[in-house]
Steps between C-alpha positions, in 0.01 A plus 500: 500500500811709568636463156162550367486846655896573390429418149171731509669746630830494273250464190287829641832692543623352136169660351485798649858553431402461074189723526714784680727494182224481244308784659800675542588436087210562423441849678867628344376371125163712573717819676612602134249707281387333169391693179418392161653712270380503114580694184379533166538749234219670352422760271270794602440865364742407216788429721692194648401492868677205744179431737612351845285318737610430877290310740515434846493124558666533844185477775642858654502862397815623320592889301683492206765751566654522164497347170780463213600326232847390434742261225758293639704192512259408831314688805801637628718628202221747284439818394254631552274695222198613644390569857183628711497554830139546661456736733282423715593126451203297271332270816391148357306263735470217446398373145520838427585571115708795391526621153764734328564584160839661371568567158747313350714771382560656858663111522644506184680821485714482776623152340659679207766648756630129553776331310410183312663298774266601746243299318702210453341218696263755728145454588232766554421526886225656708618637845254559776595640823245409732384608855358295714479511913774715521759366281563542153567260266632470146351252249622380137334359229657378151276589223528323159406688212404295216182391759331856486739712278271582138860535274693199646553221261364137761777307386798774624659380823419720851809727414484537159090569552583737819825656248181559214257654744778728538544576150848421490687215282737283682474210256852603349613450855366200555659355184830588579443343865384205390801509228768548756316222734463243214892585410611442855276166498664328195845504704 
């Protein structure tokens, strides 16, 4: 009966033990804010507009703070073309959907400052810096093109379709990459 009562108690500690983690997993996976962040290009009043949609899917409140849009090798190396900052901050509860629209040349124009090699291999991100409870947070999303771009040819990779968003040709540059890699491969 002893045993009995050692065992029980070993198993009930055992239990516990798991369901302390998995609460406490679970509470850290649900402490981070989640949006859904889509984009599409449209044309409206004669002009190419980039409509943006953010949603709160997060069960809590959260401001967006500020808003850009950047190209770059990944989230942390980008520059960045086009930025609003909303004052006051946009609240979105949650569920909440959130619409923008930006013409494409305020994105567009600032691009033709960059060199050719600032397009090789980059991807078109969306930055949000978000608010939430007292902290601010930064969140990046990779956006592909040739899903919601008009102009971009569907069979272009994501760099060469983020490079043609962009208006800029980096094909000859690509050639001569894959040229000099091919070259180095035959040794």
């Amino acid at each position: 009966m002893e045993l009995a009562k050692i065992i029980l108690a070993i198993w009930g500690a055992v239990l516990s033990t798991i369901l302390a983690v998995m609460k406490i997993y679970q509470d850290q996976k649900e402490s981070r804010p989640k949006l859904f962040i889509d984009c599409k290009e449209m044309i409206a009043k004669g002009e190419s507009v980039i409509m943006i949609q953010i949603s709160n899917i997060w069960k809590r409140p959260v401001t967006i703070v500020e808003f850009s849009l950047g190209v770059g090798v990944d989230e942390n190396n980008q520059k960045h073309l086009y930025t609003y900052a909303f004052k006051p901050g946009q609240k979105l509860q949650d569920s909440d959907p959130f619409e923008m629209e930006i013409e494409k040349d305020n994105i567009t124009k600032p691009a033709v400052k960059l060199a050719v090699d600032d397009f090789l291999f980059a991807r078109l991100w969306i930055n949000i810096r978000l608010s939430f409870s007292s902290q601010t947070i930064k969140k990046e999303v990779y956006i592909n093109p040739k899903f919601y771009d008009i102009s971009v040819n569907p069979n272009y990779d994501d760099f060469l379709a983020t490079a043609a968003f962009f208006n800029q040709n980096v094909m000859p540059e690509y050639s001569r990459m894959w040229a000099r890699k091919m070259k180095y491969e035959k040794r």
